[in-house]
C-alpha positions as CSV (number, residue, x, y, z in Angstrom):
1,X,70.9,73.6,80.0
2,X,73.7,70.8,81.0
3,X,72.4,67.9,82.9
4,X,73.3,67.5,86.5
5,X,75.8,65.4,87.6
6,X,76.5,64.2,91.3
7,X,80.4,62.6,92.1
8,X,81.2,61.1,95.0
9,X,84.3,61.8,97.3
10,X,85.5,58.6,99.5
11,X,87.0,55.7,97.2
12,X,85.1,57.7,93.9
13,X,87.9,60.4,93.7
14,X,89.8,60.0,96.7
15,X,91.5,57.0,97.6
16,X,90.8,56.3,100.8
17,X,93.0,53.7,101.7
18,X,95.8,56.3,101.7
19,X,94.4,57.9,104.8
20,X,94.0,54.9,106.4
21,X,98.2,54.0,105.7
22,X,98.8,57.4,106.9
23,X,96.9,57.6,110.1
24,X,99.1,56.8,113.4
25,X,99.6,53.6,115.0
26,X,97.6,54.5,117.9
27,X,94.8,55.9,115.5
28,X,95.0,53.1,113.4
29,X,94.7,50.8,116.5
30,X,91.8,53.0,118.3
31,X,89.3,53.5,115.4
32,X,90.2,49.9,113.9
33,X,86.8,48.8,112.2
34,X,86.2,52.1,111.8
35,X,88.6,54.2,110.3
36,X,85.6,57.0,109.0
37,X,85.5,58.2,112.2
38,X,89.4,58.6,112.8
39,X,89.9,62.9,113.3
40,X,91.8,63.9,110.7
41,X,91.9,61.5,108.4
42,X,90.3,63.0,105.5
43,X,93.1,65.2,105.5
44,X,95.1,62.9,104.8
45,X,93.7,61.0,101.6
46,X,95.1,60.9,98.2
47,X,93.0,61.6,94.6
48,X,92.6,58.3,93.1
49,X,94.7,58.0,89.8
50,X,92.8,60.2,86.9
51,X,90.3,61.6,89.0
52,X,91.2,65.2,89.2
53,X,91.7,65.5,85.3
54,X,88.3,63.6,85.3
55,X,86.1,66.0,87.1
56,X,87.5,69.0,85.4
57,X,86.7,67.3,82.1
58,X,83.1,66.3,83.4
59,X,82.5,69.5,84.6
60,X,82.7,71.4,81.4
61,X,79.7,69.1,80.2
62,X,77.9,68.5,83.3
63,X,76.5,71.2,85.5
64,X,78.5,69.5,88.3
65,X,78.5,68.9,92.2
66,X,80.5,66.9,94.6
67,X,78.0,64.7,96.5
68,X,79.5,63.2,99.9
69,X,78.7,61.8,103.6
70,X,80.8,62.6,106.3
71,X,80.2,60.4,109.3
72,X,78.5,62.0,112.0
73,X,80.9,61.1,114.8
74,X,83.7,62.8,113.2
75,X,83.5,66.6,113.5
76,X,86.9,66.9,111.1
77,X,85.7,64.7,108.4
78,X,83.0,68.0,107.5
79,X,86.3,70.2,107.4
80,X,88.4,68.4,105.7
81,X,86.4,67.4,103.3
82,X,86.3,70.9,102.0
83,X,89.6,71.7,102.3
84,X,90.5,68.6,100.4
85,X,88.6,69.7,97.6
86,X,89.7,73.2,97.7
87,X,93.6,71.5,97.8
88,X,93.2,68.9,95.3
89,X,90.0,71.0,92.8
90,X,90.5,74.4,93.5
91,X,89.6,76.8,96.5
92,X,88.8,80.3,93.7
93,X,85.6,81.5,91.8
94,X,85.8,79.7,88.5
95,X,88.0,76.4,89.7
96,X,85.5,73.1,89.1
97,X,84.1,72.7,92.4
98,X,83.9,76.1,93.6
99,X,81.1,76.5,96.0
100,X,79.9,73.0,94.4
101,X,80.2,71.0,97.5
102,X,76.9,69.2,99.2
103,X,77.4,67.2,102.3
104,X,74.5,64.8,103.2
105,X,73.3,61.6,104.5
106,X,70.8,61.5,101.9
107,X,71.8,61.9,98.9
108,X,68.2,60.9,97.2
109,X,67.3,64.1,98.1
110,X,69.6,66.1,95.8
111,X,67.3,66.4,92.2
112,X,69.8,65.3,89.3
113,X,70.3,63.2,86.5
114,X,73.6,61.1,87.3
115,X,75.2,60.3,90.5
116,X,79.0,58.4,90.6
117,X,79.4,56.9,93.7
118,X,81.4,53.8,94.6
119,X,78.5,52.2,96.9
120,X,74.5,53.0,97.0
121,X,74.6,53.6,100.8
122,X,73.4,57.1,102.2
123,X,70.0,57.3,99.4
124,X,72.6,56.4,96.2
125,X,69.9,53.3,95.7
126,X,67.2,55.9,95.7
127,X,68.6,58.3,93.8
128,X,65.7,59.3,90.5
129,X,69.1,59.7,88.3
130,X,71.0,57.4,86.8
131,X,73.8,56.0,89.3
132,X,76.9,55.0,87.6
133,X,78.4,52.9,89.7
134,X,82.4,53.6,90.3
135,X,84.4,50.4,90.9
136,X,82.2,48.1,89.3
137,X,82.5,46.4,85.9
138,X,82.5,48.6,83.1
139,X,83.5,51.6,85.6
140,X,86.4,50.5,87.3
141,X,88.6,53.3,86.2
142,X,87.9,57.3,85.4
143,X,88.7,57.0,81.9
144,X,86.0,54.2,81.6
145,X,83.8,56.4,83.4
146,X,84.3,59.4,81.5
147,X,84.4,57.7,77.8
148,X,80.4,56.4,79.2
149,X,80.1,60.5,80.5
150,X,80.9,62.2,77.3
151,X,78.1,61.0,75.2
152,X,75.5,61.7,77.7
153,X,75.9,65.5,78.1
């Protein structure tokens, strides 16, 4: 049986900064602070670099899910979420995520052995797995965080 392994969408494999550049100047203006709850904007995000090629890899050793919040005040964020993943993953039976996406504001609930999440908001710091924590030393990039992965399928 391959272990379970949790990944995280927003700044974990998609860069979210690239919505926020994309969003319109009176978007960008209105939801200032709070960019999250912007409609739309999760449509219009970018994979960070190596992140696609990372959870395909980690997928073939890892029984594995992607793991996100969307904020509650933003209806779209729940749809495009998906359709991000089935744009930039794969929307058919047999493509990585296929059917393998949870959304959830507590993620602690989810039973697993590893979570990758940039931040340990939303249950991440109660999480009973391991969290590998994306961004910070040692897992800045996905190749660092896939050359730590390999071993521990």
């Amino acid at each position: 049986m391959k272990k379970i392994l949790y990944v995280d969408l927003d700044n974990t494999l998609v860069d979210f900064q690239s919505g926020i550049d994309r969003l319109s100047a009176a978007d960008f203006a209105e939801y200032d602070g709070h960019y999250d709850d912007a409609p739309g904007i999760f449509a219009l995000m970018d994979p960070l670099p190596g992140a696609i090629d990372s959870y395909a890899e980690l997928s073939g050793l890892f029984d594995t899910y992607i793991l996100s919040t969307a904020p509650w005040d933003n209806p779209s964020a729940w749809t495009d979420k998906l359709n991000w993943v089935r744009h930039h993953i794969g929307a058919d039976e047999g493509t990585p995520a296929y059917k393998r996406l949870i959304l959830s504001h507590r993620k602690h609930l989810n039973a697993g052995d590893y979570i990758i999440d940039d931040r340990t908001k939303n249950g991440v710091s109660e999480f009973q797995g391991v969290h590998i924590h994306f961004g910070q030393p040692g897992f800045e990039t996905w190749e660092q965080v896939v050359q730590h992965m390999r071993p521990l399928a």
